[in-house]
MMTF fields as JSON, N, C-alpha, C and O atoms, coordinates in Angstrom:
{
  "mmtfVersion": "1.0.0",
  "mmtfProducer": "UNKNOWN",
  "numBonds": 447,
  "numAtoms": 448,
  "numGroups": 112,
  "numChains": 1,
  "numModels": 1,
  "chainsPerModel": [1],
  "groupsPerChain": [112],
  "chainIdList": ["A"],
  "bondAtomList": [4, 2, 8, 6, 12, 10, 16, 14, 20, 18, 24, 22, 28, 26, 32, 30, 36, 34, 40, 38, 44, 42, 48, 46, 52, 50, 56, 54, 60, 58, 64, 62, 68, 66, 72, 70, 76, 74, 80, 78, 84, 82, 88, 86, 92, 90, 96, 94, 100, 98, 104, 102, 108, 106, 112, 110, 116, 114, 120, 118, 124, 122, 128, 126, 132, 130, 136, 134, 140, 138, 144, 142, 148, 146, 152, 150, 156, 154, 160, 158, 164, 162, 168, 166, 172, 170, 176, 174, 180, 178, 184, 182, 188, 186, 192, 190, 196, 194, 200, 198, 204, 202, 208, 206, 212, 210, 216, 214, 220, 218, 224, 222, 228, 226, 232, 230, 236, 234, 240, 238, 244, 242, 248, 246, 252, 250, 256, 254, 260, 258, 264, 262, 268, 266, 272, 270, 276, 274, 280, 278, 284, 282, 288, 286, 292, 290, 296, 294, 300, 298, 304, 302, 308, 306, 312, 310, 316, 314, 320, 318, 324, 322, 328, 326, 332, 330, 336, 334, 340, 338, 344, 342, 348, 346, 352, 350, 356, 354, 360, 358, 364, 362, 368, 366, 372, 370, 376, 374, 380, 378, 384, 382, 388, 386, 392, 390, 396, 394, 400, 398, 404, 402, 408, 406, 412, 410, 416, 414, 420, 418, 424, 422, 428, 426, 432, 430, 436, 434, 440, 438, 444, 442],
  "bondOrderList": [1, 1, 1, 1, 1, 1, 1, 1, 1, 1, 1, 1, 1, 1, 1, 1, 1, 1, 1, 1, 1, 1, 1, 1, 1, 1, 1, 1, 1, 1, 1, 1, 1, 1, 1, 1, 1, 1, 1, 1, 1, 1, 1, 1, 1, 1, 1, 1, 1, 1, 1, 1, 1, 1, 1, 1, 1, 1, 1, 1, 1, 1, 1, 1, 1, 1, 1, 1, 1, 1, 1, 1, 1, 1, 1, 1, 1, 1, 1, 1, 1, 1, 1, 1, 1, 1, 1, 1, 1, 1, 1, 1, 1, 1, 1, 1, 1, 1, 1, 1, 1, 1, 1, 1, 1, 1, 1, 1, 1, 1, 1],
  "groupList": [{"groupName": "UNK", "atomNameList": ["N", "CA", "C", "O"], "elementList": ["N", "C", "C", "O"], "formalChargeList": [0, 0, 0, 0], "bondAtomList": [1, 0, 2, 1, 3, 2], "bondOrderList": [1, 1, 2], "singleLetterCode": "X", "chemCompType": "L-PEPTIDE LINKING"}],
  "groupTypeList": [0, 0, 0, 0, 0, 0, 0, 0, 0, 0, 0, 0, 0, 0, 0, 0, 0, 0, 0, 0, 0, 0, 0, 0, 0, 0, 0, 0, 0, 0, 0, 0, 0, 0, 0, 0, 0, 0, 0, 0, 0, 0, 0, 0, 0, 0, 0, 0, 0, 0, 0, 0, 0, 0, 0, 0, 0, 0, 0, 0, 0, 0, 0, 0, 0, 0, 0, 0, 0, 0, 0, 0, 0, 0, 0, 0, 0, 0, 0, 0, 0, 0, 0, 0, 0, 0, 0, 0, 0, 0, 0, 0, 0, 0, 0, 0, 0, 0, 0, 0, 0, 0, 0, 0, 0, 0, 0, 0, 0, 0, 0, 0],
  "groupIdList": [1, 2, 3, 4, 5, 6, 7, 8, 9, 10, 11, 12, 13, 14, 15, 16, 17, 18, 19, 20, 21, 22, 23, 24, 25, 26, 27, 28, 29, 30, 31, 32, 33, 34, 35, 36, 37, 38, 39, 40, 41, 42, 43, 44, 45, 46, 47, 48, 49, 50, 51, 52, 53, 54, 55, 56, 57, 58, 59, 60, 61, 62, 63, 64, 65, 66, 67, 68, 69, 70, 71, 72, 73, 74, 75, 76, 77, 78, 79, 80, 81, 82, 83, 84, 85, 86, 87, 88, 89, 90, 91, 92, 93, 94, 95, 96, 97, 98, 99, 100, 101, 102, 103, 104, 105, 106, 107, 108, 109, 110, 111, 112],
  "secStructList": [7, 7, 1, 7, 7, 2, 2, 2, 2, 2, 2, 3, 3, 3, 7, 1, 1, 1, 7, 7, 3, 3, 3, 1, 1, 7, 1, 5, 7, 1, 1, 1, 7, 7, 5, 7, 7, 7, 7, 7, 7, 7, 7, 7, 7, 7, 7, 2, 2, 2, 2, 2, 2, 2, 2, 2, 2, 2, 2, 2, 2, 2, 2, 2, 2, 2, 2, 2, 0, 0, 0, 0, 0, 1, 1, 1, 7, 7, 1, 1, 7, 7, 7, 6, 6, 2, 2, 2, 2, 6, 6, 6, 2, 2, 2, 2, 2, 2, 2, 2, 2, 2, 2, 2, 2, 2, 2, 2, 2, 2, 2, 7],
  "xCoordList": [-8.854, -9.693, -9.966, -9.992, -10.148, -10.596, -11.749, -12.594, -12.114, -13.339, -13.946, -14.386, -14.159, -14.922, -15.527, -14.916, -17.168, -17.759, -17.651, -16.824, -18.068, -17.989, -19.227, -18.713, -20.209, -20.737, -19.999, -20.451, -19.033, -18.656, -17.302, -17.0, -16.663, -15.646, -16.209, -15.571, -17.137, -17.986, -17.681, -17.165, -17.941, -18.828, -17.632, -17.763, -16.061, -14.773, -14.324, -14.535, -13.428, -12.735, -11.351, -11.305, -9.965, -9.354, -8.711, -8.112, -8.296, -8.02, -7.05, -6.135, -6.946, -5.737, -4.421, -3.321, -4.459, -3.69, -2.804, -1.577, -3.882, -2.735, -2.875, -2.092, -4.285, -3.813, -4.481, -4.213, -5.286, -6.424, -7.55, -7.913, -8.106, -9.614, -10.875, -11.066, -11.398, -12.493, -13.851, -14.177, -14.709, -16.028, -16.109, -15.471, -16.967, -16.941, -17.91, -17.888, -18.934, -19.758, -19.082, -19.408, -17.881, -17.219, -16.368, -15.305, -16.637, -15.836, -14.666, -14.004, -14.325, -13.386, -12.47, -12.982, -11.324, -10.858, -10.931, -10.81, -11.155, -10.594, -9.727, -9.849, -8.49, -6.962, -6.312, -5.736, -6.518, -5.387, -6.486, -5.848, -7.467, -8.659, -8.174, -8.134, -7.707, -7.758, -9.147, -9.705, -9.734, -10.882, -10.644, -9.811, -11.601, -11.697, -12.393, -13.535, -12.25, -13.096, -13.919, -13.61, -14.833, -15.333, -15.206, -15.491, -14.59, -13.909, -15.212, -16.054, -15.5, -16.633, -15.928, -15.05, -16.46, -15.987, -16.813, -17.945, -16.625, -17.122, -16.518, -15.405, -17.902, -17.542, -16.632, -16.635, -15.588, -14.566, -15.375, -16.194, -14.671, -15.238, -15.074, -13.885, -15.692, -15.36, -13.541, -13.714, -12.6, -11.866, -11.322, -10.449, -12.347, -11.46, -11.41, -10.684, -13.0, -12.748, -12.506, -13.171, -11.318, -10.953, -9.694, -9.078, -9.195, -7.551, -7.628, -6.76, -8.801, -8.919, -9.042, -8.553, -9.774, -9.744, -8.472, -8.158, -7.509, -6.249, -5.218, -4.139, -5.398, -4.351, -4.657, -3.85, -5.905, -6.207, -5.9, -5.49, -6.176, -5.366, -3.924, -3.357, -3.315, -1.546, -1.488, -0.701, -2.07, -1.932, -1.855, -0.96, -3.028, -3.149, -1.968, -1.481, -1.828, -0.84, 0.806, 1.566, 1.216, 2.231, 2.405, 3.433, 1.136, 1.011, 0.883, 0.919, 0.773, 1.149, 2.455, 2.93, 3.032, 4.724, 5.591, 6.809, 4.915, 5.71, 5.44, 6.374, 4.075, 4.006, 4.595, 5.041, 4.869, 5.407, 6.996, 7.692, 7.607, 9.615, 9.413, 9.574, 8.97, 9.092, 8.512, 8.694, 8.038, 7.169, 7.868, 7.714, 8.835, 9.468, 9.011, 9.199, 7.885, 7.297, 8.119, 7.958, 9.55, 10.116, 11.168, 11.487, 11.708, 12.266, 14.372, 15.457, 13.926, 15.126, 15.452, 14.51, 16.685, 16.572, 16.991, 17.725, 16.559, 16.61, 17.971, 18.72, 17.986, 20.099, 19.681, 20.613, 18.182, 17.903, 16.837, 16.08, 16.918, 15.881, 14.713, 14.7, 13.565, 12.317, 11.706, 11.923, 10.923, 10.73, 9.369, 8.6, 9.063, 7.45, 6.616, 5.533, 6.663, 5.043, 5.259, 4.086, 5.92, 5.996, 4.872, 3.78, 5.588, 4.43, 3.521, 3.022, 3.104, 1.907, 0.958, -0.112, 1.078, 0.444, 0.364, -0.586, 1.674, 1.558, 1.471, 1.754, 1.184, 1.182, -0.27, -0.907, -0.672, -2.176, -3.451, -4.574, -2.535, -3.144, -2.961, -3.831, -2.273, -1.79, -2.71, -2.905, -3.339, -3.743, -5.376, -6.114, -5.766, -7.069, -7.254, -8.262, -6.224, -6.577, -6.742, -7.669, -6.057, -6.033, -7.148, -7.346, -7.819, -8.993, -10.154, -11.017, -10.453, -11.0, -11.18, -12.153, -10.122, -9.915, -10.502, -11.147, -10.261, -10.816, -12.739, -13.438, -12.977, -14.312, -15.109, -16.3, -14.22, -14.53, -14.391, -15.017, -13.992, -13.88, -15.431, -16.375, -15.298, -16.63, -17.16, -18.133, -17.677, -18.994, -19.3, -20.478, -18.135, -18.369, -18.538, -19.102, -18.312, -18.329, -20.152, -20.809, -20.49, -21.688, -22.897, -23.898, -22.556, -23.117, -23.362, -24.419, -22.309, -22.168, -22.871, -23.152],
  "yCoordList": [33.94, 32.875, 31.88, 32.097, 30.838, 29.704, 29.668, 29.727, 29.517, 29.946, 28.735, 28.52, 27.702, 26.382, 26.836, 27.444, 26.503, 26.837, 25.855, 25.043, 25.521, 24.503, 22.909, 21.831, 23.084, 22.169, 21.397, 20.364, 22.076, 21.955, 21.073, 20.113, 21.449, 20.546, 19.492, 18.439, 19.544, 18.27, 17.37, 16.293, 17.655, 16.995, 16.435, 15.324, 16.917, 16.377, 15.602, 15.508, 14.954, 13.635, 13.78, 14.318, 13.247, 12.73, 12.172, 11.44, 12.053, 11.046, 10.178, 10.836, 9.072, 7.826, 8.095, 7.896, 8.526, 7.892, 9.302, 9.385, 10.482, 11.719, 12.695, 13.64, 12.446, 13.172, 14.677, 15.677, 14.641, 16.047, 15.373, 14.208, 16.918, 16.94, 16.528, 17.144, 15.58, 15.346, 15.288, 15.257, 15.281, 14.94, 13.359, 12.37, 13.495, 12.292, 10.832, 9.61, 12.115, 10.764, 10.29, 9.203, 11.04, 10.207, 8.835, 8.819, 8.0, 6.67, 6.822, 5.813, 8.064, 7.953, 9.079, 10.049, 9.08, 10.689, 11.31, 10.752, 12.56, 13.07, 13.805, 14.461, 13.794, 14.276, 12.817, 12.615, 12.173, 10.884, 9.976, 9.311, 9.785, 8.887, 7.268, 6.31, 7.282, 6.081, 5.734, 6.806, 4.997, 4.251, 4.638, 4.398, 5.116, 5.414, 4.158, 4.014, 3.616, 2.511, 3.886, 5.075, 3.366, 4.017, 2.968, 1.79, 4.1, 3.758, 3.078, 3.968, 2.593, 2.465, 2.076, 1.219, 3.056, 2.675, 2.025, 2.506, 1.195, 0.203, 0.743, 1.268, 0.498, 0.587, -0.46, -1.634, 0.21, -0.914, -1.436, -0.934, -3.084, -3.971, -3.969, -4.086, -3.896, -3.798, -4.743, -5.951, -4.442, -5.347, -5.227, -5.877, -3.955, -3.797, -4.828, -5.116, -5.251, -6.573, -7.66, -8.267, -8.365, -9.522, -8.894, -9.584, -8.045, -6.95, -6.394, -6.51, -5.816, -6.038, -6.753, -6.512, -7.687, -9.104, -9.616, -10.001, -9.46, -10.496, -9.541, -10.054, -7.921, -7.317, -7.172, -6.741, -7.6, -7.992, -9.045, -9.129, -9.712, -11.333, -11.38, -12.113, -10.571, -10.654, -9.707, -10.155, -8.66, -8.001, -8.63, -8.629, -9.431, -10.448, -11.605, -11.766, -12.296, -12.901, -12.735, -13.68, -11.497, -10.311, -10.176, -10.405, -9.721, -9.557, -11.029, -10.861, -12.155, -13.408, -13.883, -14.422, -13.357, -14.005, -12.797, -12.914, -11.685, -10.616, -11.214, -11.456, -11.435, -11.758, -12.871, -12.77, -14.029, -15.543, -14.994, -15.361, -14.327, -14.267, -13.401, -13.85, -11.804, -10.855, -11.191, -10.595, -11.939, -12.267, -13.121, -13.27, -13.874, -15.255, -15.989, -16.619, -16.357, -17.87, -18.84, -20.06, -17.835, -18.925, -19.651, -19.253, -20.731, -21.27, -20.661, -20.796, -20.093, -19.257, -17.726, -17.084, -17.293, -16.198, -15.124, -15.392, -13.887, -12.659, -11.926, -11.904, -11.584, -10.807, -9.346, -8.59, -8.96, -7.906, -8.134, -9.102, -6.651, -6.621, -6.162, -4.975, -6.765, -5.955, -5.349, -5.996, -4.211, -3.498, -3.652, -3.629, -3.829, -4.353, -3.415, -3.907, -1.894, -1.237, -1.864, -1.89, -2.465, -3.189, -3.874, -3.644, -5.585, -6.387, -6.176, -7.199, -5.018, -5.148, -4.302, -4.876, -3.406, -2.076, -2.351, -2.517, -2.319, -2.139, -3.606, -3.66, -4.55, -5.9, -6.06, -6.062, -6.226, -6.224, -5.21, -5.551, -3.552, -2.917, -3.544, -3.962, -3.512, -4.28, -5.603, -5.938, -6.455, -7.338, -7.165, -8.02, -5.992, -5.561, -4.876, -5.038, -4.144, -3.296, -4.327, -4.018, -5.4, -6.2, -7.068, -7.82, -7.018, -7.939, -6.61, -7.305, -5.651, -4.111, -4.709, -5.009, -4.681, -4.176, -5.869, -5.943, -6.858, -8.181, -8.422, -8.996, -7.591, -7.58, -6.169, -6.113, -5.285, -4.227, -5.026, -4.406, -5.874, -7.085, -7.243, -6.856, -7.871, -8.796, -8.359, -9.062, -7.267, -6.552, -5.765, -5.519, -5.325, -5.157, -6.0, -5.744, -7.157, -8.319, -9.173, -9.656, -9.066, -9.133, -8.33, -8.824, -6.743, -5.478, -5.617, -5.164, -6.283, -5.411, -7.264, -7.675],
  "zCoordList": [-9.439, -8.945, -10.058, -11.269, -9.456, -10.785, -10.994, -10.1, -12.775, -12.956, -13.047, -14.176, -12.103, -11.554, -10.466, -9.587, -10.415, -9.016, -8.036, -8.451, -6.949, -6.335, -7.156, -7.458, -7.276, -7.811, -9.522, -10.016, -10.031, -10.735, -10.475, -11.184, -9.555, -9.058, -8.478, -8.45, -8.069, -7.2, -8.312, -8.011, -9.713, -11.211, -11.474, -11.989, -11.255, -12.087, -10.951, -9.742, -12.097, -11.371, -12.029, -13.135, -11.314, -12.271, -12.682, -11.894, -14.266, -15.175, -14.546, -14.051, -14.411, -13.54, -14.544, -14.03, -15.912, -16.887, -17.177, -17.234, -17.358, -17.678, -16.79, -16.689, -15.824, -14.439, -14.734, -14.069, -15.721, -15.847, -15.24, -15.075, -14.881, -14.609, -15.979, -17.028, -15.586, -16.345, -15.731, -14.544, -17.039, -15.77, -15.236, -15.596, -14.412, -13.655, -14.397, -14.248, -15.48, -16.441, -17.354, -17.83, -17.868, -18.807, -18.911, -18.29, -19.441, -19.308, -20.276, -20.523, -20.886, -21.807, -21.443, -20.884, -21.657, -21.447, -23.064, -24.155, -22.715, -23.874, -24.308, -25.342, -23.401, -23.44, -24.007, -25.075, -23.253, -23.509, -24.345, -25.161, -24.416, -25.017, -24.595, -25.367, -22.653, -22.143, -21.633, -21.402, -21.431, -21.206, -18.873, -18.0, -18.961, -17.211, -16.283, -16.719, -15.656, -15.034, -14.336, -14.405, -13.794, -12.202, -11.028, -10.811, -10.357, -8.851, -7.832, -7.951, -7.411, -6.527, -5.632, -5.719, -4.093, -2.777, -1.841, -1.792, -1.177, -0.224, 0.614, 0.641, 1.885, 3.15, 3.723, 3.351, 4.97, 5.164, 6.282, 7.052, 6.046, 6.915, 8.44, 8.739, 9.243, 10.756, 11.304, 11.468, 11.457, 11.729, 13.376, 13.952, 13.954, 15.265, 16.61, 17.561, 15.861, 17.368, 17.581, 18.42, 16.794, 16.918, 17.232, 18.044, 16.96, 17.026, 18.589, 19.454, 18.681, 20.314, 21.495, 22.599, 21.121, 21.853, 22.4, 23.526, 20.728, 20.705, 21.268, 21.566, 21.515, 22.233, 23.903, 24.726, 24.153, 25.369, 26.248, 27.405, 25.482, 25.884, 26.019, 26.83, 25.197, 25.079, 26.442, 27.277, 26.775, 28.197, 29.087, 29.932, 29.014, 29.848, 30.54, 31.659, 29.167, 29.485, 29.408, 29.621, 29.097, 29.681, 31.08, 31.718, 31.567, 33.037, 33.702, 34.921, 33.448, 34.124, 34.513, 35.512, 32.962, 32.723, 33.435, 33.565, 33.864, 34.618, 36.088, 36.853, 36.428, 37.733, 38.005, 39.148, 37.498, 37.839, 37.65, 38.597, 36.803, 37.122, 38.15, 39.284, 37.961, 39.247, 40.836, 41.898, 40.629, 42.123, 42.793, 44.006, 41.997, 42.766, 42.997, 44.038, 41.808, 41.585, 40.751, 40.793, 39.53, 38.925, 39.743, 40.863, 39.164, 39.925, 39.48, 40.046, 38.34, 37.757, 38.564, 39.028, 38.66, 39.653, 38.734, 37.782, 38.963, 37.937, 38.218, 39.194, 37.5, 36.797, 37.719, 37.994, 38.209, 38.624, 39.565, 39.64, 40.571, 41.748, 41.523, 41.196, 41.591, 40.972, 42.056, 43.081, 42.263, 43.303, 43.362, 42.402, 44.65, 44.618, 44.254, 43.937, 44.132, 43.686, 42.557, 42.183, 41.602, 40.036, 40.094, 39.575, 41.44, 41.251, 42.192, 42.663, 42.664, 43.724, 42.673, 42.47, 42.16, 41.244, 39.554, 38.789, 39.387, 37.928, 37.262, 36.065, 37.78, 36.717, 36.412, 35.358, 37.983, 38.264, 37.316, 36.945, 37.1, 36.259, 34.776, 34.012, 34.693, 33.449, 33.336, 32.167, 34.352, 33.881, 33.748, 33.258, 34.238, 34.55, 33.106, 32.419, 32.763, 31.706, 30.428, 29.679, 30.091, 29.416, 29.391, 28.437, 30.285, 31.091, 30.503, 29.967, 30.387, 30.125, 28.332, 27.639, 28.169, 26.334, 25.782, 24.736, 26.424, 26.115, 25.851, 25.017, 27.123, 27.286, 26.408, 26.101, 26.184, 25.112, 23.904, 23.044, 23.491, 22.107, 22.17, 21.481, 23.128, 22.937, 23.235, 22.964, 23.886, 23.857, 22.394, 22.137, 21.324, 20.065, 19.527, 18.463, 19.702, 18.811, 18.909, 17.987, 20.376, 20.319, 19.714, 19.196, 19.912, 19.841, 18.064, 17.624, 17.037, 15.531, 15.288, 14.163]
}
């Protein structure tokens, strides 16, 4: 067993430069005698709801550009037959769910 207790490993850190355990108050090593910064971690910044918003909207307008060629609103004709549970079911979900994750944006975006 290693003869480190747990509060003791809590105490070491280590060295960036030769890659031993040191304590964590030291600013110096004393294997390599490189100079240690201390690391300080920041909390990360919220970034999920503008990333959600903007993958909501692209659902969104996914499910428009599916419904206007598959529906036979374009005036271009498709190389293929699209089968209606497509555009009766799945565009519509598709545009609801996208319509879901838009308003989950902004209800975080108001909320934080």
């Amino acid at each position: 067993m290693s003869g480190f207790s747990r509060d003791q490993k809590a105490d070491m850190r280590q060295c960036t430069y030769c890659g031993k355990s040191i304590r964590r108050q030291l600013k110096q090593c004393p294997y390599c005698r490189e100079a240690v910064a201390e690391a300080r971690v920041t909390p990360p910044q919220p970034t999920g709801r503008p990333a959600e918003i903007r993958r909501g909207l692209l659902c969104m307008l996914m499910a428009a550009v599916m419904q206007y060629f598959a529906g036979g609103y374009s005036p271009m004709e498709l190389p293929f037959q699209v089968v209606s549970p497509v555009t009766a079911y799945l565009v519509p979900l598709l545009f609801l769910s996208g319509l879901g994750l838009t308003l989950y944006g902004l209800f975080l975006r108001v909320r934080a």
